[in-house]
Every structure is written in C-alpha cells, then in structure tokens.
N, C-alpha and C positions, 0 to 999 in steps of 0.2 A: 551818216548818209552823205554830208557835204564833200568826204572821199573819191566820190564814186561820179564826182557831177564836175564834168568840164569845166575848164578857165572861162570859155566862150559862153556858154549856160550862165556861170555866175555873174559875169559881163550886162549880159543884156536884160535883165531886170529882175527876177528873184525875188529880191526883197524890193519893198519898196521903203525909200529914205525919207523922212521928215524934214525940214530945214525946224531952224528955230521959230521961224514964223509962221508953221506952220502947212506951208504948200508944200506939194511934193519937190523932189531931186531930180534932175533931168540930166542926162550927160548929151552936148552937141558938140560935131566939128566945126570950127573955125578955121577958115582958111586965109592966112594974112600976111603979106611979106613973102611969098613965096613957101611958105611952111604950116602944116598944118596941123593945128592944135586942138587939144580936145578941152573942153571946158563943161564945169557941171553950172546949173544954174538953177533958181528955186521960182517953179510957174506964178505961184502968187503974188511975188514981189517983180522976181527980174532981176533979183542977186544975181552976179556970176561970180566963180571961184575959180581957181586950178584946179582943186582937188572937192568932193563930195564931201570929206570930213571937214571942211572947211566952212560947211555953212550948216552944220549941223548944231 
C-alpha cells in the first residue's frame, strides 16, 4: 500500500513517532543565518535533533 502513497502524504504525518521519552515527534522549520532548516523535535521534553531518528 505504502507504493501507491506519495512522498508528500508520507511527509506530513502518517505515522506518528514516539521519541524515547515518550512525547510525540514534530518536524519545524527554522529559519537562521539566512538558511532554512528543518528540525524534528520531541513536544514533551523540547529535544531537538536534525533528523526524527535521532530521538527516537
């Protein structure tokens, strides 16, 4: 099924992520330096990471 289902679809939330602690996975832009970055972060605590498997 996951064939049939856009990059964009899979993107914007789907599944939803656990961090280790517990809260969900949130992906935000940041905008900083002239460049803008995407960063996931975990609502319970206020982790942030590069990447979503990072605070998994």
């Amino acid at each position: 099924m996951a064939g049939n289902v856009s990059k964009n679809a899979r993107r914007e939330g789907a599944k939803i992520l656990t961090s280790r602690w517990g809260g969900t996975i949130k992906m935000k832009s940041v905008f900083e330096n002239g460049k803008l970055r995407h960063v996931a972060y975990c609502e319970k605590t206020g982790n942030t990471a590069r990447r979503p498997k990072d605070l998994l």
